[in-house]
C-alpha positions as CSV (number, residue, x, y, z in Angstrom):
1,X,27.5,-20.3,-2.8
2,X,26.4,-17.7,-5.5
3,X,25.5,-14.5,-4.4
4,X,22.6,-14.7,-7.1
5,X,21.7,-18.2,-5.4
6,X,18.0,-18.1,-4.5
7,X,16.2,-15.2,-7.0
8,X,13.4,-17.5,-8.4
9,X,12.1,-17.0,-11.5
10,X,14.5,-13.5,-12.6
11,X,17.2,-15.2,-14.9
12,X,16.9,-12.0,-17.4
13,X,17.2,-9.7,-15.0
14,X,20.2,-11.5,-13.1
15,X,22.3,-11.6,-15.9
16,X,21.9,-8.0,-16.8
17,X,23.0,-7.1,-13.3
18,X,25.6,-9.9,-13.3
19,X,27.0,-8.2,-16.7
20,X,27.0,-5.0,-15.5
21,X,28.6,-6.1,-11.7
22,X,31.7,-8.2,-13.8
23,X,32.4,-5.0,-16.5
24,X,36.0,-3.0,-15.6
25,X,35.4,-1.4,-18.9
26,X,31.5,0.2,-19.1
27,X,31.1,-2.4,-21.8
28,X,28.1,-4.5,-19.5
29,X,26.3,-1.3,-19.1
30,X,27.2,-0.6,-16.0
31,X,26.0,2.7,-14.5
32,X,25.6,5.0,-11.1
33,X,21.9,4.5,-10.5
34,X,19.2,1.8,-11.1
35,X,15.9,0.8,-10.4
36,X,14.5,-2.3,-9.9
37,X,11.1,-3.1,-10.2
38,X,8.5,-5.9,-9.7
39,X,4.9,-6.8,-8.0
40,X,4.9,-7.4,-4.1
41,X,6.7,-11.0,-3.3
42,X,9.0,-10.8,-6.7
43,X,12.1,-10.6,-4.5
44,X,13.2,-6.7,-5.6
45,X,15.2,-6.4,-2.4
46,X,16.4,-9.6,-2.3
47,X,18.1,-8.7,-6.3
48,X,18.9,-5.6,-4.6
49,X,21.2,-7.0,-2.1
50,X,22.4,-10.1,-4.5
51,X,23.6,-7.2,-6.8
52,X,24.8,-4.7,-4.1
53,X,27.0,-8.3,-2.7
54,X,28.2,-8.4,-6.2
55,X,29.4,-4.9,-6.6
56,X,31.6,-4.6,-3.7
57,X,32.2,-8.3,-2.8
58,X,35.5,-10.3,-4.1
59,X,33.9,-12.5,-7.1
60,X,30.0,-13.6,-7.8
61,X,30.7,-16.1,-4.9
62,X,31.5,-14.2,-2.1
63,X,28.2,-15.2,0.0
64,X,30.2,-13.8,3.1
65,X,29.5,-9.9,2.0
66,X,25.7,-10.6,1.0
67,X,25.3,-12.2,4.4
68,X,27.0,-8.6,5.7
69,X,24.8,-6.8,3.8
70,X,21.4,-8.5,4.8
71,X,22.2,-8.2,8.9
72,X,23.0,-3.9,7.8
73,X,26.7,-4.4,8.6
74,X,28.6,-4.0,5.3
75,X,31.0,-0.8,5.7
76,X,30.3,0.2,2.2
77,X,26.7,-0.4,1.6
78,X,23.6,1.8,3.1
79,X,20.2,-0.2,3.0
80,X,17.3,2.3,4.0
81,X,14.7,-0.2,5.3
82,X,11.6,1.5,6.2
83,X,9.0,0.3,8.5
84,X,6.4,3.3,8.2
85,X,3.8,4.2,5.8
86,X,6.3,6.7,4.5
87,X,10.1,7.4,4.2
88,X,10.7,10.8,5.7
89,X,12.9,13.2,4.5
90,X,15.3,13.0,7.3
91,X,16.3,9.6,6.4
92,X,17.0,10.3,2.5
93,X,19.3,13.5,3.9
94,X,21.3,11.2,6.1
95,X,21.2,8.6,3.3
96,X,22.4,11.1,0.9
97,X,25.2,12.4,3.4
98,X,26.3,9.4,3.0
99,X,26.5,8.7,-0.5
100,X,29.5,11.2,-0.4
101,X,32.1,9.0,1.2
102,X,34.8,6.4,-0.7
103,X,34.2,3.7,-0.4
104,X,36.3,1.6,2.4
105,X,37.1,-2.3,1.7
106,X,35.0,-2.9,-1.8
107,X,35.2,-0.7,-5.4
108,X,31.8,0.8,-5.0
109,X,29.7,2.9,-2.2
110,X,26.2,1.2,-2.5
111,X,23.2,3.0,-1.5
112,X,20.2,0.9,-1.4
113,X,16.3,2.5,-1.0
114,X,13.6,-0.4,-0.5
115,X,9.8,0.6,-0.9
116,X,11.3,3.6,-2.5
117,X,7.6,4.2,-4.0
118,X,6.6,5.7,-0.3
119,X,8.8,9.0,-0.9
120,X,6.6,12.2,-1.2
121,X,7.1,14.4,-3.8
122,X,10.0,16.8,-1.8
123,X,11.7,13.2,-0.7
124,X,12.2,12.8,-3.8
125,X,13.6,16.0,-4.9
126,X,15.9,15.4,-2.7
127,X,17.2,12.2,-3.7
128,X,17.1,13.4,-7.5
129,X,19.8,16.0,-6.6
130,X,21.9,13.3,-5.2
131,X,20.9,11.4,-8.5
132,X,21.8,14.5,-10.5
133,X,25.1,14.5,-9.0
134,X,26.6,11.6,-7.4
135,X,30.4,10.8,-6.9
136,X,32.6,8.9,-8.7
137,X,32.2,5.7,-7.1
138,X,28.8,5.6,-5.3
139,X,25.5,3.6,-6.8
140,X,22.4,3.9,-5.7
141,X,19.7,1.0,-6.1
142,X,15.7,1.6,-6.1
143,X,13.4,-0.4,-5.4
144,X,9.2,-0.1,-6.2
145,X,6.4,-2.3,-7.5
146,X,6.4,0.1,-10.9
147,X,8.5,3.0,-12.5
148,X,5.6,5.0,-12.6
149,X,5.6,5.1,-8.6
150,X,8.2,7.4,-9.1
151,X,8.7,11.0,-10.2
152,X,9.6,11.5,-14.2
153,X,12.5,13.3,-13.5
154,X,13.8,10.0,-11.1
155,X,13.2,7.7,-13.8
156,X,15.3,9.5,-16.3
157,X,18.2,9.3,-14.4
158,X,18.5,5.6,-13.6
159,X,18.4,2.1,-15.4
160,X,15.4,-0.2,-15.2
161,X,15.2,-3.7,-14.3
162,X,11.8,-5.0,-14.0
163,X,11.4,-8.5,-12.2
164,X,8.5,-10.9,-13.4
165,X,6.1,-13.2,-11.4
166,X,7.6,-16.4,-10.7
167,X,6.1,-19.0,-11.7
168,X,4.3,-21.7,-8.9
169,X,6.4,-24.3,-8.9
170,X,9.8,-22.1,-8.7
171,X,8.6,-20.7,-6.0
172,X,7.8,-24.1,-4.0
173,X,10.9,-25.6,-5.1
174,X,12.8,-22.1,-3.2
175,X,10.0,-22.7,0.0
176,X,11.1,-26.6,0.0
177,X,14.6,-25.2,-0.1
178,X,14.6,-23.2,2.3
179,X,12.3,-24.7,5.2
180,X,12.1,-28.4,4.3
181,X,8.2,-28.4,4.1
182,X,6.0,-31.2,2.6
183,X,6.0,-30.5,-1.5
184,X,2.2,-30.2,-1.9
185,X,2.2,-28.1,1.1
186,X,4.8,-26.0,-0.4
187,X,2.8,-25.7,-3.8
188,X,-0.4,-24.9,-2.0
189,X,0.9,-22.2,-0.1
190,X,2.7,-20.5,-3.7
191,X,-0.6,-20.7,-5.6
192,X,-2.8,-19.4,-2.5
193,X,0.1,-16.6,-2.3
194,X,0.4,-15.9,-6.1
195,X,3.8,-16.4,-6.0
196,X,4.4,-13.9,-3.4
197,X,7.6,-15.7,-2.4
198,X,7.3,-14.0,1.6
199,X,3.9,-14.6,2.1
200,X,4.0,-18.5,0.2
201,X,6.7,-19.5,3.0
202,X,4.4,-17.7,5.4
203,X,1.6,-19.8,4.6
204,X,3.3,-22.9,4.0
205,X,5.0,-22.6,7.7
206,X,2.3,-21.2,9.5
207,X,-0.7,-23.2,10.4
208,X,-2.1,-19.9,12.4
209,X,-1.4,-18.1,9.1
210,X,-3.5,-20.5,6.7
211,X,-6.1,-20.5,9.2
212,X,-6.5,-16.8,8.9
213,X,-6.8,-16.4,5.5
214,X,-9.5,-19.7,5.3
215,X,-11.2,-17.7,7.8
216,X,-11.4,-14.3,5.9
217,X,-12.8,-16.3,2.6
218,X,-15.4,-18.2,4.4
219,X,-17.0,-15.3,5.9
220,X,-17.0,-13.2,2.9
221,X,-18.8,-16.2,0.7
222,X,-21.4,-16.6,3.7
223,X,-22.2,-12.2,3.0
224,X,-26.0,-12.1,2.4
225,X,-27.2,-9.1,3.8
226,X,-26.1,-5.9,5.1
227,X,-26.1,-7.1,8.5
228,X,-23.9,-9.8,7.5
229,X,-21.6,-7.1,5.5
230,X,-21.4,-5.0,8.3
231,X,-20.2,-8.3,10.4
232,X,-18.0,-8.9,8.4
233,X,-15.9,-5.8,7.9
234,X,-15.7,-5.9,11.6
235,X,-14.3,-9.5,11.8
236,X,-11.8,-9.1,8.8
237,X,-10.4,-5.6,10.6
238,X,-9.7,-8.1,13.3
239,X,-8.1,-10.6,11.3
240,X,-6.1,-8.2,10.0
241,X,-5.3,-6.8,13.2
242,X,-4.6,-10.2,14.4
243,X,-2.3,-11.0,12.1
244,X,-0.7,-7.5,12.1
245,X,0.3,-7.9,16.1
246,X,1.6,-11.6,15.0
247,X,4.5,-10.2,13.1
248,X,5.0,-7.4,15.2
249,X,4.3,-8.2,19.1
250,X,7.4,-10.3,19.1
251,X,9.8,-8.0,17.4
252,X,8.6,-5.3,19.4
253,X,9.9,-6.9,22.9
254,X,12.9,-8.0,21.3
255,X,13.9,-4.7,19.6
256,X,13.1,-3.0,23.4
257,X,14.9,-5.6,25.3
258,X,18.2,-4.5,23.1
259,X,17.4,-1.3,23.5
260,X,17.4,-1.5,27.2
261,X,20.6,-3.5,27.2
262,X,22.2,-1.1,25.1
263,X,21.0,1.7,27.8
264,X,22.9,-0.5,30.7
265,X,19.3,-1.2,32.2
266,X,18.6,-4.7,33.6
267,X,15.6,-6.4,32.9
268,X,12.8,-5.4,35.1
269,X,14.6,-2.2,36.3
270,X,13.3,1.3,36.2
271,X,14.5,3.5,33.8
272,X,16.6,6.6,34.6
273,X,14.8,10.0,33.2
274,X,17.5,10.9,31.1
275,X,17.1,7.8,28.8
276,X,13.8,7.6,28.3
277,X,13.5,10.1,25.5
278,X,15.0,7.4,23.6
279,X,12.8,4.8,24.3
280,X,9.9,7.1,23.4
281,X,11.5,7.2,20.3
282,X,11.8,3.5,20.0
283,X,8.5,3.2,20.9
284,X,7.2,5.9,18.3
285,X,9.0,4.0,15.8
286,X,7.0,0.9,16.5
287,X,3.9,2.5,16.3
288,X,4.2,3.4,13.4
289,X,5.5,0.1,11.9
290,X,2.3,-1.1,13.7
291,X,0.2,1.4,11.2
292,X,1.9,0.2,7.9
293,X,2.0,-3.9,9.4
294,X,-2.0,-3.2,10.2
295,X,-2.8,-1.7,6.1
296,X,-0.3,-4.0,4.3
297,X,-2.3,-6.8,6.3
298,X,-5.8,-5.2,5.1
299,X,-4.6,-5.1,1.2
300,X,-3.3,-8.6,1.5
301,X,-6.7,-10.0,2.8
302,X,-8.0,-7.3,0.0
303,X,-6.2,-9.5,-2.2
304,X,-7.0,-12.7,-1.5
305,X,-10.8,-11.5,-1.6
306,X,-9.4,-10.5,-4.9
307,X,-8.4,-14.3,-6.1
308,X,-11.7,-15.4,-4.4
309,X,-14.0,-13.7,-6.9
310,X,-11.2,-14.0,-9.5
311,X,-11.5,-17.7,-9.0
312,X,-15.3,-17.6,-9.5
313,X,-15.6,-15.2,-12.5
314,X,-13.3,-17.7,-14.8
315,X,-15.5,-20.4,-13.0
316,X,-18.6,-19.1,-13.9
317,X,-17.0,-18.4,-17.6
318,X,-16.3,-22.1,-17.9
319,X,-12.0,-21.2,-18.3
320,X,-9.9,-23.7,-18.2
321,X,-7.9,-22.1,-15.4
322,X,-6.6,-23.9,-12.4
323,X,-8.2,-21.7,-9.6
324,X,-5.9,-19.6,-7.0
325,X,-8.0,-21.3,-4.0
326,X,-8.0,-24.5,-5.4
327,X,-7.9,-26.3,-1.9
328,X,-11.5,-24.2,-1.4
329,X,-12.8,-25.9,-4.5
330,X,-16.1,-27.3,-3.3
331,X,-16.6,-24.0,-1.5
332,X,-16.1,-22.4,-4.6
333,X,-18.9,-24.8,-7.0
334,X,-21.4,-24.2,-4.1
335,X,-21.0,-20.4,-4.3
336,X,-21.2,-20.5,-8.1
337,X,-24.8,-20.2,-8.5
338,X,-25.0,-17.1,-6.0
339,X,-22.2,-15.3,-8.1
340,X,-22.9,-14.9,-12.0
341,X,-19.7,-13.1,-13.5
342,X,-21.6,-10.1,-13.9
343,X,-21.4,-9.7,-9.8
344,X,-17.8,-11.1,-9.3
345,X,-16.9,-8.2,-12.4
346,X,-18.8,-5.9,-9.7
347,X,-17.2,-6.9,-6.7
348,X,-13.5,-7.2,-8.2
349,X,-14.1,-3.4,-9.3
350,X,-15.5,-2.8,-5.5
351,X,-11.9,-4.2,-4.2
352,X,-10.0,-2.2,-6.3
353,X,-11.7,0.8,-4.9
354,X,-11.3,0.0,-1.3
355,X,-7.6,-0.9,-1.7
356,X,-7.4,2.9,-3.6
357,X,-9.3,4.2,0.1
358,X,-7.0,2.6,2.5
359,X,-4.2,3.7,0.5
360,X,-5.4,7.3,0.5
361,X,-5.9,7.3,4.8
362,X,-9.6,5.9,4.2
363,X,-10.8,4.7,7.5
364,X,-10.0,0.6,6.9
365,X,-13.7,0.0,8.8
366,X,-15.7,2.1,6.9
367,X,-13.5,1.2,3.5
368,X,-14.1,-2.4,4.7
369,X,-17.9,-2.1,4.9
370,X,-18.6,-0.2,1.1
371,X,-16.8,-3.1,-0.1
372,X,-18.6,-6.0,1.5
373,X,-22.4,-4.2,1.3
374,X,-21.5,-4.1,-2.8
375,X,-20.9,-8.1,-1.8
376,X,-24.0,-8.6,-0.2
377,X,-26.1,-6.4,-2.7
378,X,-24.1,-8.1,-5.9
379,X,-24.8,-12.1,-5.1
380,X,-28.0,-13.2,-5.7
């Protein structure tokens, strides 16, 4: 199987990086540092890892070395994965450390940085010195939604790939591919996702899942009041929080089950004194992966508001468009009259801002509630 097997939708950008992975001579533009960009769900670390697979792998068909690179256990490539609201600085030093070695079994050292959008300002610097100056045979690969996410000076230095949206039915074809789901099913789940390919399989897998977000669009069409506003910012903080522990709860007892083994501690037994500085640390760690899973969760149900009122401005327009909740479409022709486009163009603005808030450390509740009293104050 292909190593570039599986990246719905990117063609163009594949064969750049295909080109530039097959030249011996510079002549497919090959270089020592790119960036890779796309919305949320376009598959950047997915291309990351395809490309990575291809650089230090034997041939565009080694699928043995991309499966070493996705479980983290490829001796030549570094894949900085974070969990937290931010990457810290520590982990772009040890990451840059690293950069300096040969590489051991393939012809490139391959350093890859997901989210790399959530570097402050001095993470940054940092890495732009390694950028500045990095040896002979090491490439680093960045990933972030847009170039301007990063600092000027970074995006000088490196080569752009930018991902599009995949289109609906690619991305039920991969979902049918992949998990063997019912077609419609599959199709449903990749319109009511957008094309995010991770939350389309999501929903099209998950019954809990689908339930949740039919729950958080109900009760923001049935907003008539403040009261109700108020309501409902509690109820979607729980949905989100809900869904937030769904991903997480499980990892977490796996991730301190290894850790324990690891230790030489059976299950059930006490931990010695002298270990359990580290599962503090483990346990830090997981918070804090709990804090990011708990606001991604909020601007996804942030967005799916945002396809809601979407759906009803081009309604209300009379557009030809096939709605985003097009399984809600009843819901949708009853809550027309209540929502000229003059109040879903209010509301859509009101989202925006309370994504910007929650971004910028906004308390979600109170973020939660400005948004839904413009909801209730906007319909008629």
């Amino acid at each position: 199987m292909s190593v570039w097997e599986g990246l719905t939708g990117q063609e163009e950008s594949v064969a750049a990086l295909r080109a530039a992975a097959e030249s011996v001579d510079g002549t497919g533009g090959m270089t020592h540092s790119w960036l890779i960009t796309g919305p949320p769900g376009s598959g950047r670390s997915n291309v990351a890892a395809a490309f990575a697979a291809a650089l230090v792998g034997n041939g565009p068909d080694d699928d043995h070395t991309l499966r070493l690179i996705s479980a983290g256990t490829h001796p030549d490539v570094a894949r900085l994965t974070t969990q937290r609201v931010i990457i810290t600085i520590d982990e772009i030093r040890q990451l840059v450390t690293s950069s300096q070695f040969s590489p051991s079994v393939g012809r490139y050292r391959v350093m890859i940085v997901e989210d790399a959008d959530r570097m402050t300002e001095r993470t940054s610097n940092l890495l732009l010195k390694a950028l500045e100056e990095p040896p002979e045979r090491t490439v680093w690969i960045l990933c972030a939604p847009s170039e301007a996410d990063l600092l000027p000076t970074i995006r000088s230095r490196v080569r752009s790939v930018r991902l599009r949206v995949p289109g609906i039915e690619s991305v039920a074809d991969l979902i049918v591919a992949r998990t063997g789901v019912d077609r419609v099913l599959a199709t449903d789940a990749a319109r009511q996702a957008q094309s995010h390919i991770g939350m389309a399989q999501r929903l099209a897998t998950s019954e809990d899942a689908r339930e949740r977000r039919h729950r958080t669009l109900t009760t923001v069409l049935a907003i008539r009041s403040v009261g109700d506003a108020v309501n409902a910012a509690a109820a979607l903080l729980a949905v989100a929080d809900e869904d937030a522990k769904a991903i997480t709860l499980e990892r977490d007892a796996e991730e301190r089950d290894a850790a324990l083994r690891s230790l030489g501690v059976q299950p059930g037994g006490t931990v010695p004194p002298a270990l359990r500085s580290q599962l503090r640390a483990l346990e830090e760690d997981q918070k804090r992966r709990a804090t990011r899973s708990l606001r991604d969760g909020l601007d996804r149900i942030l967005v799916d508001v945002s396809s809601l009122y979407r759906d009803l401005l081009l309604l209300g327009l009379g557009a030809p468009t096939e709605p985003v909740n097009l399984a809600m479409r009843h819901e949708l022709e009853r809550a027309l009259p209540s929502v000229p486009p003059a109040a879903a163009l209010e509301v859509l603005d009101a989202i925006s801002t309370a994504r910007q808030r929650i971004g910028a450390n906004v308390a979600a509740l109170l973020a939660l509630e400005a948004l839904l009293v413009t909801v209730a104050r906007a319909v008629r």
